[in-house]
RODREN-413146 format. One record per residue (C-alpha): residue number from 1; residue in three letters; x, z, y. Coordinates in steps of 0.02 Angstrom, whole numbers. Example, Ala and Ser with C-alpha at 12.3 -4.5 7.8 and 13.67 -1.06 7.14 Angstrom:
! residues 2
SITE, 1, ALA, 615, 390, -225
SITE, 2, SER, 684, 357, -53
This chain:
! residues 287
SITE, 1, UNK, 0, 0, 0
SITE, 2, UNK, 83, -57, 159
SITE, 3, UNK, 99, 80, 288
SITE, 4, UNK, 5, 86, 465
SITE, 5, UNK, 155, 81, 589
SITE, 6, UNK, 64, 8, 745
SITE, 7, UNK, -70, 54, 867
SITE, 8, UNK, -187, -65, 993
SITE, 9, UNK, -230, 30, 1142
SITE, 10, UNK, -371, -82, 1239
SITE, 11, UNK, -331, -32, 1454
SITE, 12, UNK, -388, -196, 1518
SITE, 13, UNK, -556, -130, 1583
SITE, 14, UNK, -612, -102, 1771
SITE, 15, UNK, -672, 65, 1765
SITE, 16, UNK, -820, 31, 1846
SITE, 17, UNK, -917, 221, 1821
SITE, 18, UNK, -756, 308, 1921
SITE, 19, UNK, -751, 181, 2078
SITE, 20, UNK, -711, 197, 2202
SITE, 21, UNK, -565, 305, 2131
SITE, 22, UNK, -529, 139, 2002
SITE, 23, UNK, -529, 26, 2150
SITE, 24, UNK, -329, 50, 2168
SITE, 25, UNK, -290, 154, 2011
SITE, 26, UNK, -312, 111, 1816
SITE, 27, UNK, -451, 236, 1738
SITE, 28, UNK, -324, 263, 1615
SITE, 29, UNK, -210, 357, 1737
SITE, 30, UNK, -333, 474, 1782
SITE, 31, UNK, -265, 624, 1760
SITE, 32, UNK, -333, 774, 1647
SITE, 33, UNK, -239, 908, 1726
SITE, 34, UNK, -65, 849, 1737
SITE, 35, UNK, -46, 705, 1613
SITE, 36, UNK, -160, 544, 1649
SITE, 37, UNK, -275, 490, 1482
SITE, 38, UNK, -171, 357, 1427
SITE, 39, UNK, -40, 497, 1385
SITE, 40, UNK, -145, 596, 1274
SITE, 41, UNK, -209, 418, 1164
SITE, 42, UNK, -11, 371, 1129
SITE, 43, UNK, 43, 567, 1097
SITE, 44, UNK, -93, 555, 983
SITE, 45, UNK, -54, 392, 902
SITE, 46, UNK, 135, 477, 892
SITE, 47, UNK, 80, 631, 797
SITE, 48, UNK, -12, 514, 674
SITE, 49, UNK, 168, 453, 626
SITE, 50, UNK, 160, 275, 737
SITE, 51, UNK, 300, 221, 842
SITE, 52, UNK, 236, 56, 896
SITE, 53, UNK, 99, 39, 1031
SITE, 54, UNK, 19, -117, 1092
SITE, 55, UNK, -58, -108, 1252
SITE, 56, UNK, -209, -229, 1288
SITE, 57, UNK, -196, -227, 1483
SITE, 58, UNK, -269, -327, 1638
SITE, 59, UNK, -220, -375, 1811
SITE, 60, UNK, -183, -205, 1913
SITE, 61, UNK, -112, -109, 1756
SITE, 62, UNK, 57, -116, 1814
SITE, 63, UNK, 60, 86, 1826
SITE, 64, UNK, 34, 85, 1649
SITE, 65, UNK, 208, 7, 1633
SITE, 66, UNK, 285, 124, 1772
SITE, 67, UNK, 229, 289, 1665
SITE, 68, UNK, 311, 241, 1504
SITE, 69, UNK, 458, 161, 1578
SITE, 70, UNK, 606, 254, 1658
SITE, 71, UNK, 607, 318, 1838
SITE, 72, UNK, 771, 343, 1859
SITE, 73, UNK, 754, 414, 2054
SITE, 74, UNK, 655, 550, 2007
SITE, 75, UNK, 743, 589, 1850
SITE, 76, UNK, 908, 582, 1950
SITE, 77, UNK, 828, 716, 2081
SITE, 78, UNK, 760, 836, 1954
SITE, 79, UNK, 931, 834, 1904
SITE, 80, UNK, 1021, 894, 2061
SITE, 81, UNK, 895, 1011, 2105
SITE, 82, UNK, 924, 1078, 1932
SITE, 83, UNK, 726, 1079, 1857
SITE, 84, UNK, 794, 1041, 1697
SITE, 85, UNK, 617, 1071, 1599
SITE, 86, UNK, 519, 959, 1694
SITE, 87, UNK, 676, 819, 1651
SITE, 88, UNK, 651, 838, 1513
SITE, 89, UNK, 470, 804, 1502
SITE, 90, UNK, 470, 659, 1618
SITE, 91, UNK, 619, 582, 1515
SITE, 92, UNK, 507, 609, 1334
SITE, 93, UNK, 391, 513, 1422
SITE, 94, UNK, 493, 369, 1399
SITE, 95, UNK, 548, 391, 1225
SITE, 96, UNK, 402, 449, 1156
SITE, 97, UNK, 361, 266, 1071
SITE, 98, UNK, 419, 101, 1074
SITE, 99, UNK, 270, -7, 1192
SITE, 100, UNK, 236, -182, 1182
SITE, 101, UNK, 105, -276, 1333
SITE, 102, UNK, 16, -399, 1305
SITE, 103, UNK, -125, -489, 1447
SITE, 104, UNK, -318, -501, 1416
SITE, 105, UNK, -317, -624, 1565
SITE, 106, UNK, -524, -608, 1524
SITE, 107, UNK, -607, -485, 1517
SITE, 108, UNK, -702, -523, 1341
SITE, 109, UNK, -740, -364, 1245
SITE, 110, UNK, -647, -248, 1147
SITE, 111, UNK, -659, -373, 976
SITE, 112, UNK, -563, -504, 1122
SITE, 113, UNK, -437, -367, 1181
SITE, 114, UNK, -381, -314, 984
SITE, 115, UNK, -372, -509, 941
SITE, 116, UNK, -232, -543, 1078
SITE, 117, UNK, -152, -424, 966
SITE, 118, UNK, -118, -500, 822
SITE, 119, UNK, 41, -601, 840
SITE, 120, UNK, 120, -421, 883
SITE, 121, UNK, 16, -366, 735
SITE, 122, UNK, 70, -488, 610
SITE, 123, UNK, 18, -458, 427
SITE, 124, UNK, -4, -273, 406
SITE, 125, UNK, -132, -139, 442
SITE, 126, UNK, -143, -78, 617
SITE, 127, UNK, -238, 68, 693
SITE, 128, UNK, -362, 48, 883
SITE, 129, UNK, -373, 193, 985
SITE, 130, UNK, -489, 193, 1133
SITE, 131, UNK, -402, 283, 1259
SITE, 132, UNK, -566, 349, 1361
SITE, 133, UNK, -607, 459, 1201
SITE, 134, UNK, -494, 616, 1225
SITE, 135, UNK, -461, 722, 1081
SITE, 136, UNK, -420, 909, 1052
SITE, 137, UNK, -382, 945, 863
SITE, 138, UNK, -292, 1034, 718
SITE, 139, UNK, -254, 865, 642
SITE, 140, UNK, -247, 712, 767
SITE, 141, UNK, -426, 623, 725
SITE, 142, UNK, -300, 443, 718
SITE, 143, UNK, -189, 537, 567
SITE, 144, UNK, -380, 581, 482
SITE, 145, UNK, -403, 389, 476
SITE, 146, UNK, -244, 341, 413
SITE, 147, UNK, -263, 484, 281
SITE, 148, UNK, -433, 412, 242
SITE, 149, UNK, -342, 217, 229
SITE, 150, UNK, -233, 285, 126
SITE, 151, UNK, -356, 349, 15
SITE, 152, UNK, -454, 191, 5
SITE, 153, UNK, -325, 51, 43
SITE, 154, UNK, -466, -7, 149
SITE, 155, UNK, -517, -28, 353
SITE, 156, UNK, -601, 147, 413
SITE, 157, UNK, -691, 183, 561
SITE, 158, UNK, -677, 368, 638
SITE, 159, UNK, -872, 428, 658
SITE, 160, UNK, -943, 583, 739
SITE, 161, UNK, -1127, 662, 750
SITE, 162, UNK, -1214, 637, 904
SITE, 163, UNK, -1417, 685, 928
SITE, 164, UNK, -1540, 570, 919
SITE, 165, UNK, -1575, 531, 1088
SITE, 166, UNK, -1401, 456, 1103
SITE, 167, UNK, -1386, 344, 972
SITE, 168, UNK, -1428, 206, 1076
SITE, 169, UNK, -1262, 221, 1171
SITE, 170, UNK, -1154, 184, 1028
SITE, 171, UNK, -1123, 75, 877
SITE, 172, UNK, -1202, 197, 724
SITE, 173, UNK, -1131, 184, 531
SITE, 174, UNK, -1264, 141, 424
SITE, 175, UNK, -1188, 263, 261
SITE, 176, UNK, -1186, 197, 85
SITE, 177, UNK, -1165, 379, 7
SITE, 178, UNK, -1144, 558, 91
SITE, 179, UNK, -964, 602, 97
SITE, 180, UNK, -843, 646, 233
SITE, 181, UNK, -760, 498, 180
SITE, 182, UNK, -898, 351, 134
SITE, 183, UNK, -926, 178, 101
SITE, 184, UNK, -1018, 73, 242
SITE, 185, UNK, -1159, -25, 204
SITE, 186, UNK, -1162, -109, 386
SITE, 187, UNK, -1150, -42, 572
SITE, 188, UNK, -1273, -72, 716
SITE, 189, UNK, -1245, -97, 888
SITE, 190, UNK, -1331, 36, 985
SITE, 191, UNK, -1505, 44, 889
SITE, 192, UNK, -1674, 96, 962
SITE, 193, UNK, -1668, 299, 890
SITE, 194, UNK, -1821, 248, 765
SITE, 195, UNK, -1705, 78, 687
SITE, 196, UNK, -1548, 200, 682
SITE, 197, UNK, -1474, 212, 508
SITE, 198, UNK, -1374, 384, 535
SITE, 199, UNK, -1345, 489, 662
SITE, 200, UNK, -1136, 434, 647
SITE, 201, UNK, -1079, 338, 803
SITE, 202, UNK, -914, 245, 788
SITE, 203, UNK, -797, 364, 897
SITE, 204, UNK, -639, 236, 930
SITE, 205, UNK, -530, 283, 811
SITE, 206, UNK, -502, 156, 686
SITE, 207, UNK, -362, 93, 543
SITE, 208, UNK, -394, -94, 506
SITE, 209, UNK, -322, -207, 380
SITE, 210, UNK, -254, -389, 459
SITE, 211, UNK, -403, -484, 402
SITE, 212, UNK, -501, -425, 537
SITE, 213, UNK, -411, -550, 648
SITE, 214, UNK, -478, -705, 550
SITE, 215, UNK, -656, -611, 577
SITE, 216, UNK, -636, -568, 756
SITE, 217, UNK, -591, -759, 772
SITE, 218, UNK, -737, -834, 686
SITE, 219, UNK, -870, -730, 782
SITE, 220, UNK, -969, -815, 901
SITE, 221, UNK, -967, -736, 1078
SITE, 222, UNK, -1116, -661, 1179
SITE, 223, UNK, -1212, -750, 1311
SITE, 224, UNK, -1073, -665, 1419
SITE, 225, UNK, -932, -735, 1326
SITE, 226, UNK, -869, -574, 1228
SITE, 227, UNK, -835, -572, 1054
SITE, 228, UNK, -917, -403, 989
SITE, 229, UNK, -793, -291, 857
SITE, 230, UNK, -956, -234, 759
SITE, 231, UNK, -982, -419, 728
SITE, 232, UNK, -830, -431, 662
SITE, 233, UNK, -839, -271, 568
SITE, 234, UNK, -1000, -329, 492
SITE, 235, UNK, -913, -473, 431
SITE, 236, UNK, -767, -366, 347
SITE, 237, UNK, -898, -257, 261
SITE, 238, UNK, -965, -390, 166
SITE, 239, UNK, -782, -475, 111
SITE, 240, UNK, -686, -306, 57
SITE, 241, UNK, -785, -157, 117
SITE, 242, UNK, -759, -21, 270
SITE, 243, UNK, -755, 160, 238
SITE, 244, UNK, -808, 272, 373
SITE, 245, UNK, -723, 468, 402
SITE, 246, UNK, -804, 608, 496
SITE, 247, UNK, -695, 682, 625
SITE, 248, UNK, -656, 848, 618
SITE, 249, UNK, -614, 945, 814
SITE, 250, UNK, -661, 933, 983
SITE, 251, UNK, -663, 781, 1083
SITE, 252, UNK, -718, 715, 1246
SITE, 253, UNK, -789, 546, 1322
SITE, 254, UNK, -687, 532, 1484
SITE, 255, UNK, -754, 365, 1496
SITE, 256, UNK, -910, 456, 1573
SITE, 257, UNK, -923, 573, 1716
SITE, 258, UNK, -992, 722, 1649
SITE, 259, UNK, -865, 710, 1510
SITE, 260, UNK, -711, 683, 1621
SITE, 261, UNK, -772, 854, 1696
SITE, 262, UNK, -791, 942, 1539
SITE, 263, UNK, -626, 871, 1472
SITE, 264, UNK, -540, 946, 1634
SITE, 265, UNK, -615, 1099, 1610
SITE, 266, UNK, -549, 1130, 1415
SITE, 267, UNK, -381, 1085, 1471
SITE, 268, UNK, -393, 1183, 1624
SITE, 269, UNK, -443, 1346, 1498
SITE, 270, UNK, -293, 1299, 1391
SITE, 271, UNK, -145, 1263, 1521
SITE, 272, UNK, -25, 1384, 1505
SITE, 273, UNK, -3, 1411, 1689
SITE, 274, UNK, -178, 1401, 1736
SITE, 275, UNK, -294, 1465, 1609
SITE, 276, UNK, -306, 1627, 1672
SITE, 277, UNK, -345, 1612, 1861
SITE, 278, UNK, -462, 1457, 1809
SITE, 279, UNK, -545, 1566, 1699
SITE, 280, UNK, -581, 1695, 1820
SITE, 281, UNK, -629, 1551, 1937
SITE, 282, UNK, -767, 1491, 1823
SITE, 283, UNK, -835, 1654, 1811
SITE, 284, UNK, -860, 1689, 2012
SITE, 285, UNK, -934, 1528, 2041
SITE, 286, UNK, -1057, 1555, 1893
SITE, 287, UNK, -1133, 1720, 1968
């Protein structure tokens, strides 16, 4: 079985629920605290043993580049004025994986932005993160899906439970058996509640083998001209099966408002240099 050693991080998006903020600044380099999102989806995709990220960017990404890449001003003033921890955390910035761009000159869909992957790719499995899903666990929820690959030698989509009255927000596994890890039957793309098959929305985590590329290029775009992953997916269920694997921890959709918020408030109650005085914060203003 032939090892996942590479990640596709989609950033080519506009941000459109965070403008006016996005107007001049990637959503991806928001910042939780004191490391923008991005940082947390390739520390994550580092912990799950990968060393080789593939960012799907756009036109005004370029701070994307600027974050991983050296800075070699700053590093040489933290140097003279001796703040040797903080070196060292900008310069593991830059080492923590090897990082490949690539352009989605269009913006057409997330199936689109992991299919200008595949030359990078080549013939071997690969795992997707979506950075805008941030995630707080014992055991990175990308290293549950490889474990889950490599217990099925087969694609696997990360799922979580959401209520009913969200299911129309997400693509929902329809189950083939009830397992933590489970065959798919199919997936639907954000269902009316009453046509939804589970209550397991894809999360955006995901280990895939290469065929998905020959998939993702057969499907026939939208009205819009994107070419839809679930399509694709679909397609891939019925040649060699998908498992899905429910996620175990705490995660966040930073994507959305109300989740950025919450995000920034779990990290705020875990920073080591703020978690007290933020928590005592919380408490006046909730009198």
């Amino acid at each position: 079985m032939r090892k996942v050693r590479k990640a596709v991080i989609p950033a080519a998006g506009f941000g459109t629920r965070f403008l006016p903020a996005t107007k001049a600044m990637p959503k991806e380099m928001l910042p939780i605290i004191d490391k923008p999102m991005i940082h947390y989806a390739v520390e994550e995709a580092v912990k799950a043993g990968i060393r080789d990220i593939i960012f799907s960017t756009g036109r005004g990404k370029r701070s994307l580049e600027d974050y991983f890449d050296h800075s070699y001003e700053l590093e040489d003033q933290l140097k003279k004025t001796g703040k040797k921890d903080l070196l060292k955390e900008i310069e593991d910035i830059s080492d923590m994986a090897e990082i490949v761009y690539i352009r989605q000159k269009h913006a057409l869909g997330l199936g689109h932005a992991i299919l200008r992957a595949k030359d990078v790719i080549g013939d071997e499995p690969f795992a997707v993160i979506l950075p805008d899903m941030l995630v707080d666990s014992d055991v990175p929820y990308m290293k549950q899906v490889i474990e889950a690959y490599e217990e099925t030698n087969r694609s696997v989509l990360g799922v979580k439970e959401t209520t009913p009255d969200k299911v129309s927000l997400y693509g929902i596994a329809d189950p083939a058996e009830s397992a933590d890890t489970f065959k798919l039957k199919g997936v639907v793309e954000k269902p009316a509640p009453e046509d939804a098959p589970s209550n397991l929305y894809i999360f955006g985590r995901y280990v895939f083998t290469p065929e998905l590329f020959d998939y993702l290029e057969k499907t026939k775009p939208t009205l819009g001209g994107e070419i839809m992953l679930t399509d694709a997916i679909s397609d891939l269920i019925k040649s060699e099966g998908v498992y899905g694997k429910i996620l175990e921890g705490t995660d966040f959709d930073t994507g959305d408002k109300l989740g950025y918020l919450q995000a920034m408030a779990w990290y705020g109650l875990k920073h080591n240099d703020l978690s007290e005085e933020f928590s005592k914060y919380l408490k006046e203003i909730n009198q």
